[in-house]
C-alpha positions as CSV (number, residue, x, y, z in Angstrom):
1,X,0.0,0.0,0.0
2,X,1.7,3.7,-0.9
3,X,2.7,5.4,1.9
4,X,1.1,8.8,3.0
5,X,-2.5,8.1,1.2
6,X,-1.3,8.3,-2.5
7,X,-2.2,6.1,-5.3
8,X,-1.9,5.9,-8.8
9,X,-5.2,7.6,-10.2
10,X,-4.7,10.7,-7.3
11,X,-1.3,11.0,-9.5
12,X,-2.4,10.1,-12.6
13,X,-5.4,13.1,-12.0
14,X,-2.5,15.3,-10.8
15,X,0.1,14.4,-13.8
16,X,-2.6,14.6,-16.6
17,X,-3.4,18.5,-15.0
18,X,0.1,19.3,-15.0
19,X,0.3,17.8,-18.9
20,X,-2.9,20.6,-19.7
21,X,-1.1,23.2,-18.6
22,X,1.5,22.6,-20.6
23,X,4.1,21.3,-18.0
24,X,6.6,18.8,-16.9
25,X,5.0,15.7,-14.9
26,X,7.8,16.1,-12.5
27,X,7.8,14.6,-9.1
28,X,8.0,17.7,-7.4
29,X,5.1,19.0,-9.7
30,X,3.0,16.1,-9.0
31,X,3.9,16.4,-5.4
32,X,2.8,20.2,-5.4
33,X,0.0,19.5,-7.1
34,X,-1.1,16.9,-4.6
35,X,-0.6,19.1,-1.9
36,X,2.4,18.5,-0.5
37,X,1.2,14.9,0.5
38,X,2.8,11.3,-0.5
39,X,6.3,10.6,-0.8
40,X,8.3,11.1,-3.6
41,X,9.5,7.5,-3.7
42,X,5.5,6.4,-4.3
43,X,5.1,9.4,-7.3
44,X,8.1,8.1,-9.0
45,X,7.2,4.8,-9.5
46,X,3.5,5.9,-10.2
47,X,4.6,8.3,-12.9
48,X,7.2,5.5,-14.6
49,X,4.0,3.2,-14.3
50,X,2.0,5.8,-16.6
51,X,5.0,6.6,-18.5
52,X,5.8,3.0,-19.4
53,X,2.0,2.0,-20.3
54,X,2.2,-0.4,-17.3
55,X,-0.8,-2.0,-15.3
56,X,-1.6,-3.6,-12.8
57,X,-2.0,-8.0,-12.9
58,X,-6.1,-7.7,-13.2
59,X,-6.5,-4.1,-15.3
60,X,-10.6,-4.9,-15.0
61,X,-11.1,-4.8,-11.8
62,X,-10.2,-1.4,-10.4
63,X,-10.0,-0.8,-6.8
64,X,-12.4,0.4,-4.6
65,X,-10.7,3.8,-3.7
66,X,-9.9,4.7,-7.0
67,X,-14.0,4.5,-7.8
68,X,-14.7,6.8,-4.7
69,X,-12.2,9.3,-5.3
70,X,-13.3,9.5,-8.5
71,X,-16.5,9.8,-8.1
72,X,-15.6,12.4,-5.1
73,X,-13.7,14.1,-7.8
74,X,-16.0,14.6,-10.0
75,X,-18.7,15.5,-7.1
76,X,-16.4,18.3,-6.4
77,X,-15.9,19.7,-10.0
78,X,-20.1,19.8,-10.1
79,X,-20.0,21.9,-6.8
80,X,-17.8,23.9,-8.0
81,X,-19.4,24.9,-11.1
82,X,-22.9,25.0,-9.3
83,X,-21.1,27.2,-6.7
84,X,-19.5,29.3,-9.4
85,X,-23.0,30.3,-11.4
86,X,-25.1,32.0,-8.6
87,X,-22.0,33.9,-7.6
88,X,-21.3,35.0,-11.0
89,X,-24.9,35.8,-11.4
90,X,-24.7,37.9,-8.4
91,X,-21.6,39.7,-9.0
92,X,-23.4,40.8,-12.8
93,X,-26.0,41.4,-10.9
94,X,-24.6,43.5,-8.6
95,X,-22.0,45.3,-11.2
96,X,-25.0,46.4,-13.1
97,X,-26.8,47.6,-10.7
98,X,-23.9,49.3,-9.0
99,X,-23.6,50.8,-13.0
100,X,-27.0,52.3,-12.9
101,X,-27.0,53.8,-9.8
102,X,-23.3,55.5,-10.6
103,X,-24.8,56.9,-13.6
104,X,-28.2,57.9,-11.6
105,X,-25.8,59.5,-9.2
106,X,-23.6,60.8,-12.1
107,X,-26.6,62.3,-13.5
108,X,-27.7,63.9,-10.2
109,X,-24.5,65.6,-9.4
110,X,-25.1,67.1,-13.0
111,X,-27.8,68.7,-12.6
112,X,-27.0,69.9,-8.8
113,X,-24.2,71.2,-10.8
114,X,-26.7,73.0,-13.5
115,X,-29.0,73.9,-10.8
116,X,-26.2,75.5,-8.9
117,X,-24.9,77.6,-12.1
118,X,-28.3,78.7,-12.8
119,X,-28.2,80.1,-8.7
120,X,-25.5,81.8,-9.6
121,X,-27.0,83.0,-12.5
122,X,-29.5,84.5,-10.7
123,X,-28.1,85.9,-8.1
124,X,-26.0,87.6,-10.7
125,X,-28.4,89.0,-12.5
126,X,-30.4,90.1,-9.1
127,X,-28.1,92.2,-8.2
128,X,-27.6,93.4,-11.6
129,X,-31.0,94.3,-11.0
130,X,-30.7,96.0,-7.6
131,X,-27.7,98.4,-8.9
132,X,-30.1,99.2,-11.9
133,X,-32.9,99.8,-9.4
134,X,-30.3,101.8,-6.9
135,X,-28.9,104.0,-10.5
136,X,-33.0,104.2,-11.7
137,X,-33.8,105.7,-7.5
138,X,-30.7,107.8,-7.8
139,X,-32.2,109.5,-10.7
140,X,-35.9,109.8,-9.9
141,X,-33.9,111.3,-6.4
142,X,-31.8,114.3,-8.8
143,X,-34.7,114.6,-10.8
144,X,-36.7,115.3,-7.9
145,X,-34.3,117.4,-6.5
146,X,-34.3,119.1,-10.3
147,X,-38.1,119.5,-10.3
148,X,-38.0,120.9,-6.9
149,X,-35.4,123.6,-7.8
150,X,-38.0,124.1,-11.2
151,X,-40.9,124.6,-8.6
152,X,-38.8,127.2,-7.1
153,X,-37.7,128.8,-10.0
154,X,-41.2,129.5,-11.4
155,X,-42.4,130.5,-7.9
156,X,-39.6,133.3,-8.4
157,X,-40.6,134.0,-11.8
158,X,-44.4,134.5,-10.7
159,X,-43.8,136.7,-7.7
160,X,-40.9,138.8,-10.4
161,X,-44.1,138.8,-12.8
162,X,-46.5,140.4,-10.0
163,X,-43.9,142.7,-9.6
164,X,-43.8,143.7,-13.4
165,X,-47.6,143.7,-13.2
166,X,-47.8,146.0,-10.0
167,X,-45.4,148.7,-12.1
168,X,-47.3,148.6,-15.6
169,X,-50.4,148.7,-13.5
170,X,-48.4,151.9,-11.5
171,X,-47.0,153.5,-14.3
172,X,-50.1,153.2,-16.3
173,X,-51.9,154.6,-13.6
174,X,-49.5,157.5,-13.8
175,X,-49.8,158.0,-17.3
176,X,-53.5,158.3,-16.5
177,X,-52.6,161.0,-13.8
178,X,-50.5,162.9,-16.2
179,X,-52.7,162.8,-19.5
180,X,-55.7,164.0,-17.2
181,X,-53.7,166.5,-15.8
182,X,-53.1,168.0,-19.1
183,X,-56.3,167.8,-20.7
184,X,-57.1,169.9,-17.3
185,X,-54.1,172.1,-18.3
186,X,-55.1,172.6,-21.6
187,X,-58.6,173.3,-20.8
188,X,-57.4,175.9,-17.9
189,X,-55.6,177.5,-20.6
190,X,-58.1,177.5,-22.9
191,X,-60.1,179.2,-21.1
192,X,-57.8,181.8,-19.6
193,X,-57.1,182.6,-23.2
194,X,-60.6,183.1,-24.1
195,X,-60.9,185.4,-21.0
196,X,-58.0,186.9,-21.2
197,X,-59.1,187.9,-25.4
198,X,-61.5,190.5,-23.9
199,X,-58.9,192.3,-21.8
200,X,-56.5,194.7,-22.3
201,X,-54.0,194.4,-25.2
202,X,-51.9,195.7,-23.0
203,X,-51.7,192.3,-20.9
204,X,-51.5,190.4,-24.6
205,X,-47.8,190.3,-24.6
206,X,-47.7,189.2,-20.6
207,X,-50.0,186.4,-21.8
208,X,-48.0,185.2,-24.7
209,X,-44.6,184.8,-22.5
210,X,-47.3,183.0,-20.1
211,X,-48.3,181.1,-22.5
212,X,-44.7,180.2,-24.3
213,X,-44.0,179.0,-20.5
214,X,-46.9,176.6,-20.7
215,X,-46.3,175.5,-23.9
216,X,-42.3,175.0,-22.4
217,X,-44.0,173.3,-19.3
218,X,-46.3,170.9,-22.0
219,X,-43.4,170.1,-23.7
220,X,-41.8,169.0,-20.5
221,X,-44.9,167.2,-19.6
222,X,-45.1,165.6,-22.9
223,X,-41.2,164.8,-22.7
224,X,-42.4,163.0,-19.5
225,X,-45.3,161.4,-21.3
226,X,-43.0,159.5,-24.1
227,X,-41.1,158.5,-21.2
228,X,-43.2,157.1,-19.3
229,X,-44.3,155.2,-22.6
230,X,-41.2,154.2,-23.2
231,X,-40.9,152.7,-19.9
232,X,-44.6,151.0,-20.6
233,X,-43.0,149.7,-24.0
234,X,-40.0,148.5,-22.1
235,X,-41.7,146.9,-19.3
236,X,-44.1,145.2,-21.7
237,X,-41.1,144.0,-23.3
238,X,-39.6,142.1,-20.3
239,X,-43.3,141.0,-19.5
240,X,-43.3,139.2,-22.7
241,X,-39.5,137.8,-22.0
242,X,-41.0,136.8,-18.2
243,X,-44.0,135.3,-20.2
244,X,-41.9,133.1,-22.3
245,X,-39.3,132.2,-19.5
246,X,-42.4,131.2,-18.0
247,X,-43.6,129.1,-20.5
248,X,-40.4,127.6,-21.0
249,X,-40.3,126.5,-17.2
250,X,-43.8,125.1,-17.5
251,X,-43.1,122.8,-20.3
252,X,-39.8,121.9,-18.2
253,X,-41.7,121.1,-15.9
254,X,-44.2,119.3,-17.8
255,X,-41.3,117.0,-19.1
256,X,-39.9,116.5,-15.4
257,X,-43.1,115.3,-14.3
258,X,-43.2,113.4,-17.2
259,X,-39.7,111.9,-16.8
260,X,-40.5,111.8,-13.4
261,X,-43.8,109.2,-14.1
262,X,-41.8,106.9,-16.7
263,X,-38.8,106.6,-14.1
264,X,-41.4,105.3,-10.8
265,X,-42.9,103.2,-13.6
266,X,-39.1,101.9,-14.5
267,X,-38.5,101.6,-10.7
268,X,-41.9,99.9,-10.2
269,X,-41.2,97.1,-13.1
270,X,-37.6,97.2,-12.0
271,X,-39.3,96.3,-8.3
272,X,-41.5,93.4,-10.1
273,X,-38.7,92.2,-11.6
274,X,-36.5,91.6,-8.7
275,X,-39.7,90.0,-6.8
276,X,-39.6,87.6,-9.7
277,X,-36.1,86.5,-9.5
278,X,-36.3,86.5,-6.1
279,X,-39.3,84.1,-6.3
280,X,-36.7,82.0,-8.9
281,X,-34.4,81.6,-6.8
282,X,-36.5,80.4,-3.9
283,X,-37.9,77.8,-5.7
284,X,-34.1,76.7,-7.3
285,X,-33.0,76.6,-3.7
286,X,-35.8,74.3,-2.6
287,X,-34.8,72.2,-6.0
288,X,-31.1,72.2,-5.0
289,X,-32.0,70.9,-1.1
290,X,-34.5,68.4,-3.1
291,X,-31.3,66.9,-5.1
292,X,-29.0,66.9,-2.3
293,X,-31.9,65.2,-0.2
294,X,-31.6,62.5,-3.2
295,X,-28.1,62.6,-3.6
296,X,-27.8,61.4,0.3
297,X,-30.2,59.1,-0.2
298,X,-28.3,57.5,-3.3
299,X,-25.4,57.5,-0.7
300,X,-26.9,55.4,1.6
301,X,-28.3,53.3,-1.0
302,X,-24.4,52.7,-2.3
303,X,-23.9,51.9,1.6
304,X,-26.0,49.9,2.1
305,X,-25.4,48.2,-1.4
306,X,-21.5,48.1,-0.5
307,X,-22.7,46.1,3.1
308,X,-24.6,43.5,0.5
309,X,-21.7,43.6,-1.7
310,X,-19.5,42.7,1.4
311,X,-21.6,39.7,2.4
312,X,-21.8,38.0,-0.8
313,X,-18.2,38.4,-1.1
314,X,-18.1,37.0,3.0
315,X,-20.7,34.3,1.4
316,X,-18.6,34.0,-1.7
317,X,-15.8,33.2,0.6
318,X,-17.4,30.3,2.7
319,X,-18.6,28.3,-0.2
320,X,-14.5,28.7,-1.7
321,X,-13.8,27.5,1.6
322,X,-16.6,24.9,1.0
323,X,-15.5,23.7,-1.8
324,X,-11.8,23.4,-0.9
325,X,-12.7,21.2,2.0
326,X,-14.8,18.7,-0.4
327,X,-11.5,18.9,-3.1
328,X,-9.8,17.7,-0.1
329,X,-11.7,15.5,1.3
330,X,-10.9,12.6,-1.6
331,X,-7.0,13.8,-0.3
332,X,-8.2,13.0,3.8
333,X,-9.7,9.5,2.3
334,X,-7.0,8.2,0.6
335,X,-4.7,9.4,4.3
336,X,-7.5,7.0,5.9
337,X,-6.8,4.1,3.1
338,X,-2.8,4.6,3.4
């Protein structure tokens, strides 16, 4: 009987595996691939056996252990491959769906990454906003300042007008004075000439140096007359310049107030506007807290996937260990034979 539990079909299973691969039948091969079990002295004379073509007295009837560690053999090659399938099925399995939730995550991280840009976005372009609405204040604020010093102006100009008005109104009442006081004149001298007719030629020349004095006096009070015209003319003049400046201030402020009214309604859209993005970019930030909600939950799903991963593998591990005790359990029956 071979020492150490080795026989001539364990070798001939080893030597013929060493042959597949393409190796030298050695005896320290056969050895190795035996496990480091029978001695060397046994495998040598096994392997000239097979080398030489040489059997045993009776080749028909084959012993006993050689049937069972055949038949053990070839039990453990089945539960190997039956192993091997549901663990290959699982690892697919688990490879695609570890694939579709990388690209699920892949895709979420995207569009955090859109959604993120397009906060930026908007903040960007709110505060765009808010320095157009600060600029579009700034200047309803100087053109309020601008209408008020227009208010002011054509306050000025009015109470300069009622001042014009008060002299033409003074001077004309003058003019009145003085035309009535020389129709008076000239009927006082009328008169005293016609009294004066019937009297004395002697008092004729007195009269007519009277008279050339009155006449001197009307032409003073006529000189004062086309004066006081001229300064009618002349004030009627700068009544007509006020009248115009005044004009000219009104229709200023007519387009103030009218520039005035389009900026508020600028402001007021401007003011719309900015409740609107604001009102965008709420609602992005409840989308960006919805995908990072999904994205931890995706993470905990990977986890918890990586934990099932881990104990298949753990699983994966005791049926390899299962399966390389029944491989060596035909080696622990031939120790019992030897």
């Amino acid at each position: 009987m071979a020492r150490g539990g080795v026989n001539k079909a364990v070798v001939q299973i080893a030597r013929s595996a060493i042959l597949a691969r393409g190796e030298h039948p050695s005896i320290d091969a056969v050895r190795i691939e035996l496990g480091n079990t029978g001695s060397k002295t046994t495998i040598h004379r096994y392997l000239k056996e097979l080398d030489d073509g040489s059997e045993p007295a009776d080749p028909s009837v084959e012993p006993i252990d050689d049937e069972l560690l055949a038949l053990v053999s070839r039990l453990a090659q089945r539960l190997k491959e039956q192993a091997k399938e549901p663990i290959e099925q699982a690892r697919e399995e688990f490879e695609q769906q570890r694939q579709t939730l990388e690209t699920e995550l892949q895709q979420l991280r995207q569009a955090h990454a859109q959604l993120e840009q397009q906060h930026e976005i908007q903040g960007a372009a709110l505060a765009k906003e808010s320095e157009a609405l600060g600029e579009t204040r700034s200047m309803l604020q100087t053109e309020q300042t601008r209408n008020a010093g227009l208010n002011q102006a054509l306050a000025d100009f009015e109470l300069r007008l009622q001042d014009k008005d008060e002299q033409i109104r003074s001077l004309e009442e003058k003019h009145l004075h003085s035309r009535d006081a020389l129709e008076h004149y000239r009927n006082a001298i009328k008169e005293q000439r016609e009294q004066e007719q019937s009297r004395h030629e002697g008092q004729v020349q007195q009269l007519q140096m009277e008279l050339r004095q009155a006449q001197q006096n009307a032409l003073v009070r006529q000189d004062e007359i086309t004066q006081l015209h001229r300064d009618n003319e002349r004030l009627l003049t700068e009544n007509r310049g006020t009248l115009r400046e005044l004009t000219l201030l009104q229709d200023q402020l007519k387009h103030s107030n009218q520039r005035q009214d389009q900026l508020l309604e600028q402001a007021t859209r401007v003011d719309s506007e900015r409740t609107l993005l604001q009102e965008r970019l709420r609602v992005s930030l409840l989308e960006s807290q919805t995908l990072k909600q999904n994205v931890d939950e995706q993470t905990q799903l990977n986890q918890s996937l990586e934990k099932e991963l881990t104990q298949v593998q753990a699983s994966l591990q005791d049926s390899l260990r299962l399966n390389a005790t029944v491989t060596a359990a035909p080696d622990a029956a031939g120790k019992k034979d030897a």
